[in-house]
MDAnalysis code that builds the backbone (N, CA, C; Angstrom):
import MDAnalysis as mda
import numpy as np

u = mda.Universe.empty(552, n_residues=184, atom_resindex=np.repeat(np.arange(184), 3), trajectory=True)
u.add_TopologyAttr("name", ["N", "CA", "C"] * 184)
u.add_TopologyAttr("resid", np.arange(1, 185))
u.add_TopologyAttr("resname", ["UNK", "UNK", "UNK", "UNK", "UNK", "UNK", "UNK", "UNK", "UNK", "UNK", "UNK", "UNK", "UNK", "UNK", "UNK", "UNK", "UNK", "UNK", "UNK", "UNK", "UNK", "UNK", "UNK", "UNK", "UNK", "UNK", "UNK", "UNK", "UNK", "UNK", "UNK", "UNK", "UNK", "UNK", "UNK", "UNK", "UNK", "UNK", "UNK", "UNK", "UNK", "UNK", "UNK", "UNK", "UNK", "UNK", "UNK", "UNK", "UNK", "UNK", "UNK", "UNK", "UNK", "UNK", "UNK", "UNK", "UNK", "UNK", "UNK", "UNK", "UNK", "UNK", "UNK", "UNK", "UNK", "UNK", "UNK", "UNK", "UNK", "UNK", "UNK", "UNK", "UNK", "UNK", "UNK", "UNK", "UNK", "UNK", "UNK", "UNK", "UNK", "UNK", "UNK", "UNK", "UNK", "UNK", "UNK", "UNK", "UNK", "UNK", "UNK", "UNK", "UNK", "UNK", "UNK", "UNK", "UNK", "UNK", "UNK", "UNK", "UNK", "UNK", "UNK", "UNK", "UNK", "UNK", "UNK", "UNK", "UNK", "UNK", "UNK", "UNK", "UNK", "UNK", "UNK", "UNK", "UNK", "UNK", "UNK", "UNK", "UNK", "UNK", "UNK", "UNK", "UNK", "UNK", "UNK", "UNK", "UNK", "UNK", "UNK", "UNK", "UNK", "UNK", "UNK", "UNK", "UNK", "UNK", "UNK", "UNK", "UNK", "UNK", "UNK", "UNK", "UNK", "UNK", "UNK", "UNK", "UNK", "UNK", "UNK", "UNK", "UNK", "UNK", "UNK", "UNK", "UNK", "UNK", "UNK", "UNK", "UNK", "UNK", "UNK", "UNK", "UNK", "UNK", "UNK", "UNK", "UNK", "UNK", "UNK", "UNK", "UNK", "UNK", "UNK", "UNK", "UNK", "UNK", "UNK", "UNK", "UNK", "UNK", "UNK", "UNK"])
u.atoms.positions = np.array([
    [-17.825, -19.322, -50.337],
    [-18.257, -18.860, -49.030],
    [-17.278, -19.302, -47.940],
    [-16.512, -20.651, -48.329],
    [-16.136, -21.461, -47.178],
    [-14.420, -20.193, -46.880],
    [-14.176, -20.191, -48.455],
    [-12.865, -19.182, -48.199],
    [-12.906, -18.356, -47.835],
    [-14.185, -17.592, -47.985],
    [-14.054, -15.875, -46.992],
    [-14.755, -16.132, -46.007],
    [-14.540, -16.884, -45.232],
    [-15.056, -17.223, -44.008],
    [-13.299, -17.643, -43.273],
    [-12.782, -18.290, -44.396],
    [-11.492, -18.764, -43.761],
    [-10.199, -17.728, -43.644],
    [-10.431, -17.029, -44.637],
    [-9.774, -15.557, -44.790],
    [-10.744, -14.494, -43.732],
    [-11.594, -14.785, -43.364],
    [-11.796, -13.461, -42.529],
    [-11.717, -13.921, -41.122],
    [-11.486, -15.556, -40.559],
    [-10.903, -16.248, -39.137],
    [-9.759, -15.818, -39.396],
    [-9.064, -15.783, -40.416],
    [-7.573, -15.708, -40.416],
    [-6.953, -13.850, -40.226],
    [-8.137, -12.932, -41.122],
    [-7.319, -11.743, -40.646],
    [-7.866, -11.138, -38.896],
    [-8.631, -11.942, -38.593],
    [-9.077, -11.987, -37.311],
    [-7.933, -13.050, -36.341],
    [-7.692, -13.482, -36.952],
    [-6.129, -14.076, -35.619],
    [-5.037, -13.219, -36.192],
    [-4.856, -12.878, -36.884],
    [-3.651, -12.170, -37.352],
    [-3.666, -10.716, -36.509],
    [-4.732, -9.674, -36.496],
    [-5.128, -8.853, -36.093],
    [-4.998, -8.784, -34.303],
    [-5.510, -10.555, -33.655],
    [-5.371, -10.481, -32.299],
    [-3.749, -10.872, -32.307],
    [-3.122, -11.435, -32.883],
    [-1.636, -11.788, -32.377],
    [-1.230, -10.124, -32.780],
    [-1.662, -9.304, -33.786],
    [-0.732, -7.802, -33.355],
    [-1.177, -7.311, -32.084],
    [-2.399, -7.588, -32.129],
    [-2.505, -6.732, -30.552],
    [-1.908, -7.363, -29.395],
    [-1.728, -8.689, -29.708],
    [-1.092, -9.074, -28.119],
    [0.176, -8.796, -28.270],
    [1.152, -8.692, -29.439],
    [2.449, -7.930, -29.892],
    [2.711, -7.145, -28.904],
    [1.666, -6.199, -30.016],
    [1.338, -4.451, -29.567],
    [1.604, -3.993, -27.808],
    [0.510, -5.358, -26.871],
    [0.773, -4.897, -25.851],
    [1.772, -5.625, -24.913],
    [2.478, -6.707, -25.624],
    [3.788, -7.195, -24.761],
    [4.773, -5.963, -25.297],
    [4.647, -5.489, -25.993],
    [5.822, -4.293, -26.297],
    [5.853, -3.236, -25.461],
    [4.260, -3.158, -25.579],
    [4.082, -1.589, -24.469],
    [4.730, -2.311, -22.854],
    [4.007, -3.302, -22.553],
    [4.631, -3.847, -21.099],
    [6.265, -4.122, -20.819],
    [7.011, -4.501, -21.740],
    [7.956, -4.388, -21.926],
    [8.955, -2.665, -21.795],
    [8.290, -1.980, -22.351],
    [8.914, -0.425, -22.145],
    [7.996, -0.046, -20.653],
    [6.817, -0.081, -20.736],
    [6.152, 0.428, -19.880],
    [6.424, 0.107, -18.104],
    [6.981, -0.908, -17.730],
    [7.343, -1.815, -17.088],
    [8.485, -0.285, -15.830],
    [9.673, -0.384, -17.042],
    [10.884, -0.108, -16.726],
    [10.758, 1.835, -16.260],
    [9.418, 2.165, -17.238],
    [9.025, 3.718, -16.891],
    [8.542, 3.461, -15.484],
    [7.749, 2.757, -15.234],
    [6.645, 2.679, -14.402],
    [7.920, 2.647, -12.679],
    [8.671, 1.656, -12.997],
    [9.558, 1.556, -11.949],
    [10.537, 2.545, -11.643],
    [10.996, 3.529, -12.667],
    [11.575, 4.972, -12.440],
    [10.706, 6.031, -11.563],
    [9.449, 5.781, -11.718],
    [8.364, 6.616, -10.654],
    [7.942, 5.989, -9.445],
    [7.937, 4.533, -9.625],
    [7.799, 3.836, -8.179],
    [8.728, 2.832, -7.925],
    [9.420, 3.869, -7.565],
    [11.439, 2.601, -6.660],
    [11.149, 2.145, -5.879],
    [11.803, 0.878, -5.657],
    [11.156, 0.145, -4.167],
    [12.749, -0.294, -3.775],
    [13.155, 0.221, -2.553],
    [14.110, -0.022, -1.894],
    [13.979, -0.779, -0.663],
    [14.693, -0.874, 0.164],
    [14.385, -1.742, 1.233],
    [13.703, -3.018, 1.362],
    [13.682, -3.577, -0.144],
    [12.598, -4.934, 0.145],
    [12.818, -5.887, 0.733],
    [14.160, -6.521, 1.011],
    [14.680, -7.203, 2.315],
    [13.396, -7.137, 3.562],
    [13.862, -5.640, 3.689],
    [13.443, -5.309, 5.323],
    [11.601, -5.293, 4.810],
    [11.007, -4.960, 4.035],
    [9.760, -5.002, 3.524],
    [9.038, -6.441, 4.031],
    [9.707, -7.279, 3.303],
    [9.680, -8.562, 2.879],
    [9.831, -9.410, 4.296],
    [10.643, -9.129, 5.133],
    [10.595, -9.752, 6.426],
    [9.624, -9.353, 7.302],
    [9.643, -8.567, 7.097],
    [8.421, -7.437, 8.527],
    [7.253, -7.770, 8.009],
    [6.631, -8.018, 6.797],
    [5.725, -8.239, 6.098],
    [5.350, -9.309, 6.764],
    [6.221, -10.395, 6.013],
    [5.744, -11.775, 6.906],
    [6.073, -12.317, 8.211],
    [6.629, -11.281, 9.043],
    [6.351, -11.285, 10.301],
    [4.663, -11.161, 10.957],
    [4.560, -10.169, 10.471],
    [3.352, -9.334, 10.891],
    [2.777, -10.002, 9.889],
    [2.597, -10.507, 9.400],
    [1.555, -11.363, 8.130],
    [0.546, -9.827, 7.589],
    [1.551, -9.264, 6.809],
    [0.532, -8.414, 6.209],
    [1.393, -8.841, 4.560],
    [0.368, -7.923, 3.874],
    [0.818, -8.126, 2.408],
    [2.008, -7.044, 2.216],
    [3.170, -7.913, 1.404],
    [4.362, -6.620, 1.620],
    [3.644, -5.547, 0.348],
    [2.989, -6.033, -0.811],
    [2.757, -4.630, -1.450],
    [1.910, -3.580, -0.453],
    [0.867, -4.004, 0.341],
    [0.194, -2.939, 0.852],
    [1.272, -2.250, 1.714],
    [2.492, -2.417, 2.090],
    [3.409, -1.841, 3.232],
    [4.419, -0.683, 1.956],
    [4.415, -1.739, 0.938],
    [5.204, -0.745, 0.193],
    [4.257, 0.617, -0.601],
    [2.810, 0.611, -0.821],
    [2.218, 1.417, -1.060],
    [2.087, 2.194, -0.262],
    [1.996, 1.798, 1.607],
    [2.169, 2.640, 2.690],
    [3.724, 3.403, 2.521],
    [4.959, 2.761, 2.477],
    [5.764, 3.312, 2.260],
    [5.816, 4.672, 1.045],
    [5.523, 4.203, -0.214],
    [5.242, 4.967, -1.359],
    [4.418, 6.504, -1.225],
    [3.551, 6.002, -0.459],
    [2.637, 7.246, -0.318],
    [2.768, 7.955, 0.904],
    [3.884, 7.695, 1.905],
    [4.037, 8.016, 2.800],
    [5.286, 8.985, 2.997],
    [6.241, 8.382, 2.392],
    [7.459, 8.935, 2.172],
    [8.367, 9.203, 1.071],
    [7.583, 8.253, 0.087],
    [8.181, 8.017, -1.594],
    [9.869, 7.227, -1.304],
    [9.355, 6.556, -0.760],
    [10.487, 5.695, -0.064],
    [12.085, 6.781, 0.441],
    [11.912, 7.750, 0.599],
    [13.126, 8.727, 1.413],
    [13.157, 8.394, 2.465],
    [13.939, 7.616, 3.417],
    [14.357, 7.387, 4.773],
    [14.164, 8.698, 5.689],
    [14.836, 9.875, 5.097],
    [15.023, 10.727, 5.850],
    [13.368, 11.757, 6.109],
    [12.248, 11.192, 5.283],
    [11.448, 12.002, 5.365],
    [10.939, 12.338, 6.723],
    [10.494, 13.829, 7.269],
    [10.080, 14.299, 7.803],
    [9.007, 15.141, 7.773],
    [7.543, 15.345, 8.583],
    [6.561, 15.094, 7.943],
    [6.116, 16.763, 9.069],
    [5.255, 17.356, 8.479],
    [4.882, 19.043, 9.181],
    [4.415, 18.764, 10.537],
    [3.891, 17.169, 10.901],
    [3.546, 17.079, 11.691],
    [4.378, 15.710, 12.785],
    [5.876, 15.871, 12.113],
    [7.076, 15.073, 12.651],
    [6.796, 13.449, 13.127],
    [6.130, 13.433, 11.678],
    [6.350, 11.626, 11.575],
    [7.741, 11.830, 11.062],
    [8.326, 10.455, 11.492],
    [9.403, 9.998, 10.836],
    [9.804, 9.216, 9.976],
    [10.610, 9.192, 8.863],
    [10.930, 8.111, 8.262],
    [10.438, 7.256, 7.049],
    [10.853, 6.434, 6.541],
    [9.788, 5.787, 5.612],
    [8.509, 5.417, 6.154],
    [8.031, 4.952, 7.243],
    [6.489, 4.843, 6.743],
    [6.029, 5.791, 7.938],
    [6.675, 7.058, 7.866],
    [6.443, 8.274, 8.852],
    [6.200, 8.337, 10.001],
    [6.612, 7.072, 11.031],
    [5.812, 7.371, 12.072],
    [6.354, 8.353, 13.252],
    [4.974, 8.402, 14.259],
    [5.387, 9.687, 14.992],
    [6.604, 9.220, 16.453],
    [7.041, 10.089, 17.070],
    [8.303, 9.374, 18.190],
    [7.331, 8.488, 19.220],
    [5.869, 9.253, 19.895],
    [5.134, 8.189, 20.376],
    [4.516, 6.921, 20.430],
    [4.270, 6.556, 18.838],
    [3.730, 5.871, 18.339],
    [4.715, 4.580, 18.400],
    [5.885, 5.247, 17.736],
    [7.036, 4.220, 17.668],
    [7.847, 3.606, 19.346],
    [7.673, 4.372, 20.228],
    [8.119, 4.104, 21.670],
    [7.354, 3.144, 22.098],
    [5.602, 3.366, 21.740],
    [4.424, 2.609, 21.623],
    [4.523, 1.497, 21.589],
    [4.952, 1.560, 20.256],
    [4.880, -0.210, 19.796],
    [5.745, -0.524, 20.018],
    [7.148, -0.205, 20.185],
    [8.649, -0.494, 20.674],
    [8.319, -1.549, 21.787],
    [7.057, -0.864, 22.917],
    [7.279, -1.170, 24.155],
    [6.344, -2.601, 24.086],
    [4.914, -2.002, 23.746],
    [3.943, -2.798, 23.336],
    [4.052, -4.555, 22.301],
    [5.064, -4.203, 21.197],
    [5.103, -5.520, 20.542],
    [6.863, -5.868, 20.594],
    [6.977, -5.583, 21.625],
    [8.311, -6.036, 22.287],
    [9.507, -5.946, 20.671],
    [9.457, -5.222, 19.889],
    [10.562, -4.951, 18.897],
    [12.102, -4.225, 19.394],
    [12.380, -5.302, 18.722],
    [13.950, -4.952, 18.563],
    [14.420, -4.173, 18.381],
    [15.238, -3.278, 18.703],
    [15.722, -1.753, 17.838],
    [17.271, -1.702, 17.472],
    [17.471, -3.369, 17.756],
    [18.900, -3.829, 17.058],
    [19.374, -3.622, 15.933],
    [19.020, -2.749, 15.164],
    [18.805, -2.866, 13.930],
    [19.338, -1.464, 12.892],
    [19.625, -1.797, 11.493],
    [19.097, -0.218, 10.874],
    [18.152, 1.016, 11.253],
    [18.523, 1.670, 11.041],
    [16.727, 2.840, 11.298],
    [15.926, 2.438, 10.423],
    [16.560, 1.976, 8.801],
    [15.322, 1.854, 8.024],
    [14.418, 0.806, 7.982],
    [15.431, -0.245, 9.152],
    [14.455, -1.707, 9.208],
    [13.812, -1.551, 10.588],
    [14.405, -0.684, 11.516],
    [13.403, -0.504, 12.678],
    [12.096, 0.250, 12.511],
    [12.055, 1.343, 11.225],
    [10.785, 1.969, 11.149],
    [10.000, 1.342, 10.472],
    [10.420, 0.270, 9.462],
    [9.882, -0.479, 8.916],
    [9.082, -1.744, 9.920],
    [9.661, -2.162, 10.871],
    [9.136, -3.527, 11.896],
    [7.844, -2.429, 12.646],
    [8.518, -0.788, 13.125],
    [7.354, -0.472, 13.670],
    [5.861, 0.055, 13.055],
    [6.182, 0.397, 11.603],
    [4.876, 0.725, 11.032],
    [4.560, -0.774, 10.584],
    [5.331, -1.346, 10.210],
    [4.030, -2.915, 10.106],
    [4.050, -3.582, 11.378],
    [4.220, -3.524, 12.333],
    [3.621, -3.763, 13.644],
    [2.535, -3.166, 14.243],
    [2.179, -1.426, 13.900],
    [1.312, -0.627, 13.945],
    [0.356, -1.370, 12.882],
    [0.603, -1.696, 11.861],
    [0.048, -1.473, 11.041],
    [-1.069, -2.894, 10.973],
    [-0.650, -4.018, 11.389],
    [-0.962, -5.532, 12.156],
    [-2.231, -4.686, 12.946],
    [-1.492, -4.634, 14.336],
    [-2.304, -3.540, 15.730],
    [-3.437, -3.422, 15.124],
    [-3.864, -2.429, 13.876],
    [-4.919, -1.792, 13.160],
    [-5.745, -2.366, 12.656],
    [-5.035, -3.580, 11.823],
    [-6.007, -4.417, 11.226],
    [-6.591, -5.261, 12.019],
    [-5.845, -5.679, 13.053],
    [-6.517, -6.774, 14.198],
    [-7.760, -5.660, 14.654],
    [-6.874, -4.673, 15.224],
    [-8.206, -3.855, 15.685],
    [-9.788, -3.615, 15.315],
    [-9.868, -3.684, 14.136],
    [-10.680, -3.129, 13.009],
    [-10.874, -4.168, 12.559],
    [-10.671, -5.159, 12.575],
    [-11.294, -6.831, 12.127],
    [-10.837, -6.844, 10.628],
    [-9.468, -6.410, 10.542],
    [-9.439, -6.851, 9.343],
    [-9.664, -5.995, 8.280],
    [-10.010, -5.087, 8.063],
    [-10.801, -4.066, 7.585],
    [-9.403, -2.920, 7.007],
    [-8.981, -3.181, 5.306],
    [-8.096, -2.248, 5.879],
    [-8.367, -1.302, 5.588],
    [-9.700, -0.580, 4.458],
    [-9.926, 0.795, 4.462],
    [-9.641, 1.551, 6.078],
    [-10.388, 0.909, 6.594],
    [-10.344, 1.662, 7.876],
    [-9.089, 1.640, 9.348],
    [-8.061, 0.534, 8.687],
    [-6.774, 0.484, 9.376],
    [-6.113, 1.789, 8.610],
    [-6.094, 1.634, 7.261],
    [-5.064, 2.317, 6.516],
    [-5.738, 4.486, 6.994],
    [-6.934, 4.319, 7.283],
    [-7.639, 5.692, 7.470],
    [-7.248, 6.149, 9.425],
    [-6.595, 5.098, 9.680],
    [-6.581, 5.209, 11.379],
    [-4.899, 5.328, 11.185],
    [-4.658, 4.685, 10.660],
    [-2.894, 4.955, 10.189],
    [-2.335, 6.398, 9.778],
    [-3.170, 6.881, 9.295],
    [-3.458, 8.550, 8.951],
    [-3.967, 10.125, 9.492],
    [-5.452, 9.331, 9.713],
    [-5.361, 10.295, 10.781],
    [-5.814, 10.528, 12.107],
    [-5.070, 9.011, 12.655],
    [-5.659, 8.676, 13.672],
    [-6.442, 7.463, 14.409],
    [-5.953, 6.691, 15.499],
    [-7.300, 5.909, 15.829],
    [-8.271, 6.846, 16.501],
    [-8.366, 8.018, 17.118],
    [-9.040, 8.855, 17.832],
    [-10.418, 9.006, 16.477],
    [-10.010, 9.920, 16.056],
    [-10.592, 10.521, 14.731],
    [-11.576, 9.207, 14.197],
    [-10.951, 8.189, 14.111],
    [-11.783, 7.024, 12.923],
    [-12.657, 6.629, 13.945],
    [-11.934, 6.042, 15.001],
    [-13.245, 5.465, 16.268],
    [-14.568, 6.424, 16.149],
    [-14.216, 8.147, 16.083],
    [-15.472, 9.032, 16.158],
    [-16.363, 8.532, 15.313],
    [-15.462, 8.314, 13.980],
    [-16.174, 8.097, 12.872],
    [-17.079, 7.209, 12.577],
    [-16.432, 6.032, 13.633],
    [-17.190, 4.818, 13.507],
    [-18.812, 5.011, 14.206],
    [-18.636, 5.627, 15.425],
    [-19.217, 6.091, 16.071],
    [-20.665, 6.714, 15.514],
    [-19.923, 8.001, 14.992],
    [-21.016, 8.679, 14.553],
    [-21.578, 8.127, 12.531],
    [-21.722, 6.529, 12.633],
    [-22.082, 6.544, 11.017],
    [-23.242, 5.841, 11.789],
    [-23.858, 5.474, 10.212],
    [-25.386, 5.291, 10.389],
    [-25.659, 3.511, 11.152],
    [-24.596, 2.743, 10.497],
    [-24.239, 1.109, 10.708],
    [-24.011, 0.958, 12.205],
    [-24.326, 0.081, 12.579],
    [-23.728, -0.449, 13.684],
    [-22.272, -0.931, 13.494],
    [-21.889, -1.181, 12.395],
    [-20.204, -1.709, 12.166],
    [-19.056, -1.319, 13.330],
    [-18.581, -1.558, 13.689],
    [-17.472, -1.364, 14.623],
    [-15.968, -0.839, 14.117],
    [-16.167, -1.718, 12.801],
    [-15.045, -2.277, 11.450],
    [-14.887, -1.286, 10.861],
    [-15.970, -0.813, 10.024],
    [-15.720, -0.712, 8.447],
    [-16.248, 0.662, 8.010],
    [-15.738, 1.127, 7.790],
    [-16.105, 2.775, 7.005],
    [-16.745, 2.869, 6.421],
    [-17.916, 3.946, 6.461],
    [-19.117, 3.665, 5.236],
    [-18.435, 4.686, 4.484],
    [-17.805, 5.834, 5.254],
    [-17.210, 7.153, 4.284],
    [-16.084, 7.741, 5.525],
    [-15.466, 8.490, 4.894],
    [-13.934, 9.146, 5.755],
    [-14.545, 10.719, 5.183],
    [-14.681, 11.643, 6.499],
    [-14.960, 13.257, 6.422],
    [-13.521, 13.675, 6.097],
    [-12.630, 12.934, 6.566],
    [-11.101, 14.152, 6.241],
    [-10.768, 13.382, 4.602],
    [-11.543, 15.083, 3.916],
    [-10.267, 14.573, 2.169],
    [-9.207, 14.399, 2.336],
    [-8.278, 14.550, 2.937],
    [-7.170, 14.156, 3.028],
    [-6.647, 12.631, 3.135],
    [-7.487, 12.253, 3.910],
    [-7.416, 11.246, 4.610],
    [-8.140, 10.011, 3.532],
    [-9.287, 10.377, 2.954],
    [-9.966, 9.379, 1.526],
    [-9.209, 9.337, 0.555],
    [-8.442, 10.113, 0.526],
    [-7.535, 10.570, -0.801],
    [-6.113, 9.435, -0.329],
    [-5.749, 9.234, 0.919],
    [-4.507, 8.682, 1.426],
    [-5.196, 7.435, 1.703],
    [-6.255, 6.952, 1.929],
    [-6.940, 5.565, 1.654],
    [-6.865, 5.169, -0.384],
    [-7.144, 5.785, -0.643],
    [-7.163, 5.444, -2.452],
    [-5.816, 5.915, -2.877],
    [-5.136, 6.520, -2.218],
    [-3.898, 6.971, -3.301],
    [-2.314, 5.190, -2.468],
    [-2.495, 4.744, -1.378],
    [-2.130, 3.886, -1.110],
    [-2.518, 2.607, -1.779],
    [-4.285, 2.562, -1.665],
    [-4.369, 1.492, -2.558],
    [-3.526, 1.286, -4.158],
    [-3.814, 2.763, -4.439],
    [-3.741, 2.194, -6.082],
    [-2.063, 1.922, -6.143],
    [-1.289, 2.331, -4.990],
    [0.339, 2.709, -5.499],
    [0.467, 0.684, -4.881],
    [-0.045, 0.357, -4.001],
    [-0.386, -1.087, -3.662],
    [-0.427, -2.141, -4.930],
    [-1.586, -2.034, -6.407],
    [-1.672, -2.347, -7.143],
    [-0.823, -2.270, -8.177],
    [0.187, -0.846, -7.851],
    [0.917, -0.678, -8.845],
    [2.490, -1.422, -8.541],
    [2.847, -1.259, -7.642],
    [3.745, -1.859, -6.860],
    [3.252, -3.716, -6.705],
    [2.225, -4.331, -7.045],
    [2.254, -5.935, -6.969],
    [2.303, -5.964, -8.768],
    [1.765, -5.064, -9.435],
    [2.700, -5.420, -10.918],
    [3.679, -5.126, -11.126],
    [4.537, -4.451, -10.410],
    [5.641, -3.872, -11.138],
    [6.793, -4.808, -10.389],
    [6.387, -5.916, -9.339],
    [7.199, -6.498, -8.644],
    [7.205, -7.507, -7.998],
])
């Protein structure tokens, strides 16, 4: 009894060391795919502005990711600019407002002004970033309504977002967020 008890602990560790094999192998290939679909350039300028503005640099690079797919030059139907798209007002805005530098690259000045915006939002909103990252999108006008017209007294926090567009650019940031703090 005592041996097939000891033979069946044993093809039971044998069995978990293939699977943990199995999946350092896959992470190992999977890793290097994963980073051919989500490039992260600019992390210098990421990485400083980040902890300037004390935000998390993956959530800036998922903003970046889903914003522009990190292309500098992107231009948006509704003429955001840049990697994290913002619009010419917005950026004059905060230019003026959080006294930024424009000494700089374009790709590190659009970068200081969407995570300076992007600070602005969360302070605004207590923190809250469903509802920074949904005001980053389409709007503080639009989300304030929103706040407005939900059932909560919350000031903060989104019970739900009416523009699909806009729920879809709240979850499609998060997850590129998650994917971008493993892959880096």
């Amino acid at each position: 009894m005592k041996q097939a008890q000891n033979k069946s602990r044993t093809s039971i560790l044998y069995i978990f060391l293939a699977i943990i094999l199995v999946l350092i192998s896959f992470m190992l290939v999977l890793k290097p795919m994963l980073k051919k679909a989500y490039p992260l350039k600019y992390e210098d300028y990421i990485i400083s502005c980040s902890e300037k503005y004390n935000l998390d640099k993956y959530l800036i690079m998922g903003i970046i990711s889903a914003e522009s797919k990190f292309n500098e030059n992107a231009v948006s139907h509704k003429d955001a600019k840049g990697l994290m798209q913002i619009k010419d007002e917005t950026a004059l805005w905060c230019i003026e407002n959080f006294e930024i530098s424009t000494d700089c690259e374009p790709q590190e000045l659009n970068i200081r002004i969407g995570c300076a915006y992007m600070r602005y939002l969360l302070d605004k909103y207590h923190g809250n970033e469903k509802t920074a990252l949904a005001a980053y999108n389409a709007g503080e006008g639009n989300v304030n309504e929103w706040l407005k017209n939900q059932s909560t007294d919350s000031n903060s926090a989104l019970e739900s977002i009416p523009y699909k567009e806009t729920a879809d650019y709240v979850k499609r940031v998060d997850k590129r967020a998650k994917i971008y703090r493993f892959l880096y």
